[in-house]
Every structure is written in structure tokens, then in C-alpha cells.
N, C-alpha and C positions, 0 to 999 in steps of 0.2 A: 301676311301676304295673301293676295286675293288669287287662287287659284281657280281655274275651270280644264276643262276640256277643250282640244282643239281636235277633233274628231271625222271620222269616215266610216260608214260603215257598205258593204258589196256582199252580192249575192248573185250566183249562178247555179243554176239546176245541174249542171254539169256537163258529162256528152253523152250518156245512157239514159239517166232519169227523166222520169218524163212528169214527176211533180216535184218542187222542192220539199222537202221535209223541214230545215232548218227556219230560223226565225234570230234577227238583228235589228238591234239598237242601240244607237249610239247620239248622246246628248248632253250639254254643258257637263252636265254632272253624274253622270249614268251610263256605262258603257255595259250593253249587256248580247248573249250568243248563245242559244239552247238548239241543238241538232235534236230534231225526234227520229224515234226510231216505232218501228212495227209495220212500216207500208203501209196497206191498203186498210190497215187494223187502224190510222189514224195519228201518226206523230209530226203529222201538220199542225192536228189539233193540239197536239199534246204541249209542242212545241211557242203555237200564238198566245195557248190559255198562261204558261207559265210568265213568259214575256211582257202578256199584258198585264200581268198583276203585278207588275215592277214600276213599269214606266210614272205612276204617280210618284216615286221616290225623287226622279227628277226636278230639282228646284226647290223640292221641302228645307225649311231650313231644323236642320238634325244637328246634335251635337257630334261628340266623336260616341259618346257612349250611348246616343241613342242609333246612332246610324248600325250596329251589330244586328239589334233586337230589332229593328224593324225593319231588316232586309229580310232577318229570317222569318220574320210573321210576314210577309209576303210571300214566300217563297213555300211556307207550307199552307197557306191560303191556296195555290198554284197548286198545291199536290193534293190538297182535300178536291180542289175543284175537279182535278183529273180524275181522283176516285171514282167523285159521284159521276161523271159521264160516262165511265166504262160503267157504271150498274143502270145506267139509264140507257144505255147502247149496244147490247151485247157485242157488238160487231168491233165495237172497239176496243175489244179484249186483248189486252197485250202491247199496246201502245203505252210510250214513253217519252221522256227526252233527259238528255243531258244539260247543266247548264252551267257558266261563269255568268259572274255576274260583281260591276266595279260598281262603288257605292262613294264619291267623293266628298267629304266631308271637311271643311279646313285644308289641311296639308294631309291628312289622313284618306288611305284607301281602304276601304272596305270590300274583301275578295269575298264570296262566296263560288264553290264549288261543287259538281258532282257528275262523275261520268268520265267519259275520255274524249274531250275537248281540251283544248291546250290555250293558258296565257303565258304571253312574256313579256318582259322586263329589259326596255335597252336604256342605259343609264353608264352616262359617261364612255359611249362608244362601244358597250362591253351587252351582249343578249344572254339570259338568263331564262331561265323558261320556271315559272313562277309556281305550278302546279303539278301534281301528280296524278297521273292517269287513274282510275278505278275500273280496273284492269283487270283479266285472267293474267296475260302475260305480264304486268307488271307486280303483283306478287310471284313471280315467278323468279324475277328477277331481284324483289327484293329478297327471297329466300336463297340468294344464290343459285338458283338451280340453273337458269340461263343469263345469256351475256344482256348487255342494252344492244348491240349490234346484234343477235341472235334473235332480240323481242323485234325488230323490225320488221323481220322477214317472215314470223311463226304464223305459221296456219291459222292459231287462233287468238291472233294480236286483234283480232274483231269483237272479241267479245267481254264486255263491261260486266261488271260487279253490282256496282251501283250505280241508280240512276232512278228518275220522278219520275211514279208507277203507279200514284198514287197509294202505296201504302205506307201506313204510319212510321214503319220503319227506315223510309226513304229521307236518310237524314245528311245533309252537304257538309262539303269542311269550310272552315269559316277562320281566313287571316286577316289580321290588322294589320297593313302597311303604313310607314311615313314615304311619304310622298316627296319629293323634288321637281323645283320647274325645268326643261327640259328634259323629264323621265317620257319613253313612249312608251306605249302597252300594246300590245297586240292580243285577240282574240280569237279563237280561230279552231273549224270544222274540220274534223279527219278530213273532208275532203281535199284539204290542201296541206296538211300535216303527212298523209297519208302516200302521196305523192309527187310531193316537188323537197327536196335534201334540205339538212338544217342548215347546211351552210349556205344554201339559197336564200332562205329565209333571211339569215342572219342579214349577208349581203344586203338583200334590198332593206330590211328594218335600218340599217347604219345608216343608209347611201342615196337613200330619198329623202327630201326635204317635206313633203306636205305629206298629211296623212291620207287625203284624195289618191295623189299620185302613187303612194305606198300600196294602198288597196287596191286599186285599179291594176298594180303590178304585177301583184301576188295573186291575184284571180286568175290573170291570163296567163301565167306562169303555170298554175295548175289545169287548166285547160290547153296549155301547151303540150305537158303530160299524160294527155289525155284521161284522167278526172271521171269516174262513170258517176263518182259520189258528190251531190249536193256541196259546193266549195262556199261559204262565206267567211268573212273577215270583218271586223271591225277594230279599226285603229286609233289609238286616243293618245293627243301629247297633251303631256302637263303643261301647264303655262300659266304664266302673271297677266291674268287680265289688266291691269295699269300699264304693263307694259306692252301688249300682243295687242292691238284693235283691230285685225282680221280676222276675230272667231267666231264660226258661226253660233247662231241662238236656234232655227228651227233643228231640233230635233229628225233625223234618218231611221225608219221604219225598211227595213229588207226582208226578203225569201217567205215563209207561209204566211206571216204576220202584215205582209201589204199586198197578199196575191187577188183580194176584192177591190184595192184601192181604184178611185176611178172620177175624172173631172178635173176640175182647177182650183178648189180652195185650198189654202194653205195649208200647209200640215200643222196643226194647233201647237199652241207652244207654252200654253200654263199647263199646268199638272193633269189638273180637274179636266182639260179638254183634253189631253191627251188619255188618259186613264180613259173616258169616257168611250172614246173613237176606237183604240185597241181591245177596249171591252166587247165592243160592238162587232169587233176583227174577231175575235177569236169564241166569239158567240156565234156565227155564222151571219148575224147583222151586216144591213147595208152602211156605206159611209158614203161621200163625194170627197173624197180627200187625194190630193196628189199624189201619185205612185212617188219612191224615192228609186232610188238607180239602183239597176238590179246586175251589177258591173262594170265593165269595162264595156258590153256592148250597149251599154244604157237600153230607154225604153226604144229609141231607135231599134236596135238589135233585135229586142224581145219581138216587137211587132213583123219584123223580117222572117224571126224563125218562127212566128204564128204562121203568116202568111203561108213561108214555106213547105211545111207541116200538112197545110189544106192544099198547095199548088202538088207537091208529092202524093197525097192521097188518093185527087181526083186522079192524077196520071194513072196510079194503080191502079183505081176502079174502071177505068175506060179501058185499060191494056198497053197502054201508048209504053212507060217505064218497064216492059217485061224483065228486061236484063238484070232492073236492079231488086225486081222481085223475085225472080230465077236465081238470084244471089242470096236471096235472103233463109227462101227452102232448101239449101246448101246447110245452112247453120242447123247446129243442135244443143241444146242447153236443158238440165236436168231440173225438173218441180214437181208439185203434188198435184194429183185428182183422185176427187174420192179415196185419200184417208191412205193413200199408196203413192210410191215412186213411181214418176212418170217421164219418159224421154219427150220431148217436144222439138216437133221440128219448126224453123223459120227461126226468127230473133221476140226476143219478151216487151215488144214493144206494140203499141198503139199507133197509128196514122188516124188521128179523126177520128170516123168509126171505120177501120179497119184495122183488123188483127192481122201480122203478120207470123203468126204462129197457130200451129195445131197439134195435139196429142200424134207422137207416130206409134209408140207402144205405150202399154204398161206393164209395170211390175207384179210381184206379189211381194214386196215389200214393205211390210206398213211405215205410216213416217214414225208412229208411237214408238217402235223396236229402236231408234235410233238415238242418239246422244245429243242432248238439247242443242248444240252448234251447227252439228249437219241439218237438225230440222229448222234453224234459221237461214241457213245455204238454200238450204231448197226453198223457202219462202221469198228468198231472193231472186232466186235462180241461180245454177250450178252452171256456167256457160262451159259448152266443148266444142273442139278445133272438129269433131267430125263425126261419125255416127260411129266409127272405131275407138272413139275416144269417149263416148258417150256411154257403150258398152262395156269399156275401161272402169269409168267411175257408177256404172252400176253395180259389177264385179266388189267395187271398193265399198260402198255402201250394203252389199249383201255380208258381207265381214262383217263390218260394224252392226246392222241389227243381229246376224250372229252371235255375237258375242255380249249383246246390251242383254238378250234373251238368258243364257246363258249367266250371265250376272247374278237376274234375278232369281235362277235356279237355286245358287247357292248363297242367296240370301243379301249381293252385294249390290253394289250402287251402278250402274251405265255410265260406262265412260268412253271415250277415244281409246283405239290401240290402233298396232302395226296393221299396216293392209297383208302382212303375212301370217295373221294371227289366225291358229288352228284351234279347235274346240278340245281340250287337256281330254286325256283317255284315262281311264279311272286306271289306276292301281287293283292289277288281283292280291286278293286276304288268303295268306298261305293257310294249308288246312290245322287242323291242331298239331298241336308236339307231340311227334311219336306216332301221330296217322302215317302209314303209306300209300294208301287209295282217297281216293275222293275227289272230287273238281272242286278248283279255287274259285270262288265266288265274285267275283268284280265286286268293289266299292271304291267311292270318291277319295281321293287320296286328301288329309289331314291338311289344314295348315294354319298358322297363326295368324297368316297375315292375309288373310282372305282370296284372291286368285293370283297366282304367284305366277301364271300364263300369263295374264294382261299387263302387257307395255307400260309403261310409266307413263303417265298422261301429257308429258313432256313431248312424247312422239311424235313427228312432223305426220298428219293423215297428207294425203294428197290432193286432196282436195280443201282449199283454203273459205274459209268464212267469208261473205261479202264485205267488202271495206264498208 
């Protein structure tokens, strides 16, 4: 039976972001969705380089037993190549991404995985979600320690295990499916796993008919949500090409991996051109290729909210919008300068070229002192309801370098504890047996199991990791 893809893939920045990070594609035979991660450190990059070293797989004719090996030699091409541009860019130290990735062959799907990106599986009216997170919280939960209702809400349900870092050791899970015609698959960014419910999801993956429609749903549904995290989807139904004659052939390029795209040629549609053009994408290379639709508001949309963007700008720089700049130095949200916590006033956002934010204090807190998740918060930005609130979570984060410091005192590792957590008072050493004078001496009191003060890492801090 001749199987292909009937396929959609959308991409929205969200309603905080002001770059997309993620990167989609979706194609006869290729459904693929890598979220980067590091900001300004580059998981646009991270994101297009892995993406475009796939897209040749689309239309190769592979067996079932070659389509395995030569997803993954793809895939770790994608991670050598990210290596060597963090050594050739210091700046993009720290940049990542996550990826799925469907590899169609025969009746055979070829999953690779890594990260906490989600696919699923509707077959026979029934959604299954096909993948497991690589996750802090989801060993968490696989250890029993907390519930799957408990991993939704945890503070540090943001932070991945594994994920393309370019090091050697950055190695995906890899399932072989059989495949069915009317199976759909869904692909899809925390940013809309992260906030719109599963029974959401479920509902529109059942209850839509085209996989356009499908995407287009689930986009605006998490922008309904309000979304601050980069939302893409790509949606793929299986289907008998002998039977289906409305599927489309050009291949959909979305989010960092089409953000140069620009003109009227077509988006190529053999291997060799397409490899070629997303080589070129994710080199920093020019192309003249059609954008594909970056949502539910298409390029329509995107161009509104360029415009807008520059029309809001000039407003601020003339004076004319004071109110809504007067609103803006209202806000307060927690990041780094010079190597310490810093309270910043205004919102972490860019107009054009204007900053809508300025340092109002600093700390003496270094970010080093702290537990690798709050020092991702803050590279995100830590947002607060007010400058009481702002002083709130600084209080919260002088605990935790606190106690990371303290750690290393006696030899152990920096973790999360309670925001009630005090620094253990040594234990006084009685004098000898059979002394009755003398002063007990303080010394650290003994333990097995290294700080028996510090919280179990399970502990909700109060301040949550950026989605």
C-alpha cells in the first residue's frame, strides 16, 4: 500500500517572544519539530542546523532497515555541526535544541527523539502521546516521587535532561512504528503542550478533518492562552496515496528555519534542492524562497505585527503613547548584570530600537552561587507583579545562593531547597569524660547522608523556570 503524508506544519513566536527559537517541517515523507533553547546564546541556530540536516531524507527511497541508520547519521551530523559552531562562536555557548523527528518508510515510521517536545498518536479516535519527556520532572515521576498531575504544575517541569548540545554524548531514543492509513500524528512545542489542557488537544486532534485546519487550531488555542513560549505544531495523516489525490507534494518549512525566507520561488521540492536551500537557512546564507505560514495569522498577520512594532515604537520615541510607556516602568522582572542579580524595571522586551527596560538596582548576589535552574530563570527573566514582589524574590534567591555556597562548604553538590531554609548551626563537642571545666568547642555535626538541612529537591522554590 502506497503511503505518504498529508501534512501541516504552524509556527508562532508567541505573545512575549520577540524571536522564534523553534524550527518545522513537514513533508510527503518527513514530519520533523526541534524547539531551541539558550536565547540570545543561539537555539535559532541550534534549531535550523539540526532541521536542515534532515530534510534530504525526505523522498530518499530507504528501506525499513535503512531508514533507522540514516536518520541517526543525520541527526548526529546535526550535533557535530552544533559543536563545532559553539567552538567557532563563543557566544553561542550554551545553545541547544530539542527534536522529534518522523522518518516514513513503507508502512513503517521511524520516531526519533530527544528533549521535552511531545508527539502523538490518534488512531482509531483514541490520542496517545507516543514519547517521553527528558525531563527533571519526568524522572521524578518515573521514580515515583511525584504524581503526572503534580509534574504539570512543578517549578521545575522546565528543565530537560537531554537534549542537541553538540556533545558526543547527546544521544536521541529511536522507535520503530507500523504505521496505519488514517493514523494522525501530531508534533508539538512546550509552547502549546505547556499551555492549552490535554483534553484540548485531544478534542481538536479527534474533531478536525484536515491537518491545515488542525494546526491552525491548536496555534490559536495557545495564543488564546496566552503563550509567552514560541508555539509550533506540525501535523501529519497517514494516507493511501491511490486513494487520497489532495495531498500536497511542496514540502512546509516554519519558525527559525524560514525566518530569511523571502520572494516568490517555490519552495523546492526534490531532496537535493531542498537540503540545499535549508543548508543555506541555517548557515546564515541568503535564499529567494517563499515563506510558508507562520500560523493561523499567515504572512498577512506577521507583516501587521512588523508594522505594528515600528508604528508603537515611533509613538514612544516621539512621546505621543506615554500611558502605555508609563505602564511599562510600572513592571519589574528579575536578570543578570555583570555576573550578579539584578532587579530591572520596565518589561524585557525590545520595540525597534527601543528598550523598554532599565537596571533599577543591583544585588550582591552572584548568579554562579546559585542552582543551574534559577540561573536559567534569570537568563530568561524572572517577571514580578511589582517592586514588593521583586524584593520578594530576591529575598528568595539570597537563600538559595545561601545555601549552594554552604553546599560547597561541606563538600556537597548545589541544589534547590525551601525558601525557609537556614544555614545548620554546628553541634557543640562535649569536653572529655570526667572534665568539669572547660569550653565546648563547636564542630559541624556528622552525617551520612551529606546535608540533612537541605529540602529534598522535590521542593516547590517559588519561583518557576521559564516555560
Amino acid at each position: 500500500m502506497p503511503f505518504a503524508f498529508h501534512y501541516a506544519a504552524r509556527s508562532d513566536v508567541g505573545m512575549v517572544r520577540s524571536n522564534n527559537e523553534d524550527s518545522g517541517y513537514a513533508g510527503p515523507h518527513l514530519l520533523a519539530m526541534a524547539d531551541g533553547m539558550g536565547g540570545h546564546a543561539g537555539g535559532d541556530v541550534a534549531s535550523s542546523t539540526v532541521v536542515a540536516a534532515l530534510v534530504d531524507l525526505d523522498g530518499e527511497s530507504l528501506s525499513g532497515s535503512k531508514a533507522s541508520s540514516a536518520l541517526l547519521d543525520r541527526i548526529h551530523r546535526a550535533n557535530h555541526e552544533i559543536g563545532r559552531r559553539v567552538q567557532d562562536d563563543p557566544k553561542l555557548e550554551g545553545m541547544g535544541t530539542t527534536l522529534i523527528a518522523m522518518l516514513r518508510t513503507g508502512e513503517t515510521i521511524t520516531l526519533a527523539h530527544i528533549g521535552d517536545s511531545r508527539a502523538f498518536l490518534v488512531r482509531d479516535g483514541v490520542v496517545s502521546q507516543v514519547t517521553k519527556d527528558h525531563s527533571f520532572v519526568q524522572n521524578l515521576v518515573d521514580e515515583g516521587r511525584i504524581t503526572a498531575d503534580e509534574a504539570k504544575t512543578h517549578p521545575q517541569r522546565s528543565l530537560v535532561t537531554r537534549v542537541l548540545t553538540g556533545n558526543d554524548d547527546d544521544e536521541p531514543d529511536l522507535v520503530v512504528r507500523q504505521g496505519r492509513a488514517g493514523d494522525r500524528y501530531l508534533i508539538a512545542s512546550d509552547g502549546l503542550t505547556d499551555y492549552v489542557a490535554r483534553e484540548t488537544v485531544d478534542e481538536v486532534l479527534v474533531g478536525t478533518d484536515r491537518p491545515d485546519e488542525c494546526a491552525d487550531r491548536l496555534v490559536a488555542l495557545a495564543l488564546r492562552a496566552g503563550a509567552p513560549d514560541n508555539v509550533t505544531v506540525v501535523v501529519g495523516d497517514l494516507v493511501d496515496i491511490a486513494k487520497e489525490t489532495a495531498t500536497p507534494t511542496q514540502p512546509q518549512v516554519v519558525g527559525a528555519a524560514a525566518v530569511r525566507r523571502s520572494g516568490t520561488r517555490p519552495i523546492p521540492t526534490t531532496p537535493a534542492a531542498k537540503a540545499a536551500a535549508l543548508t543555506k537557512e541555517a548557515t546564515g546564507g541568503e535564499d529567494d524562497l517563499t515563506l510558508a505560514e507562520e500560523g493561523p495569522r499567515g504572512r498577512g498577520g506577521l507583516l501587521l505585527r512588523v508594522a505594528a512594532a515600528v508604528v508603537v515604537a515611533a509613538v514612544v520615541v516621539a512621546g505621543g503613547s506615554y500611558a502605555a510607556y508609563a505602564w511599562s516602568q510600572r513592571q519589574f522582572y528579575l536578570g543578570e548584570e555583570d555576573g550578579v542579580v539584578t532587579v530591572f524595571r520596565g518589561v524585557d522586551q525590545t520595540l525597534a530600537w527601543v528598550s523598554l527596560s532599565s537596571p533599577d538596582y543591583s544585588t550582591t548576589i552572584s548568579v554562579e552561587d546559585l542552582p543551574a535552574s534559577y540561573q536559567q530563570s534569570l537568563e530568561e527573566g524572572i517577571e514580578a507583579t511589582g517592586r514588593s514582589d521583586a524584593d520578594a524574590r530576591v529575598d528568595e534567591l539570597r537563600v538559595q545562593a545561601a545555601a549552594c555556597r554552604y553546599a560547597k562548604t561541606v563538600g556537597e553538590q548545589c541544589r534547590t531547597v525551601s525558601p525557609t531554609w537556614t544555614r545548620p548551626t554546628p553541634s557543640p563537642t562535649p569536653s572529655p569524660s570526667g572534665s568539669r571545666s572547660g569550653t565546648a568547642s563547636p564542630s559541624p555535626r556528622p552525617t551520612s547522608t551529606g546535608l540533612p538541612d537541605l529540602p529534598d529537591p522535590t521542593s516547590s522554590p517559588t519561583i518557576p523556570p521559564p516555560a
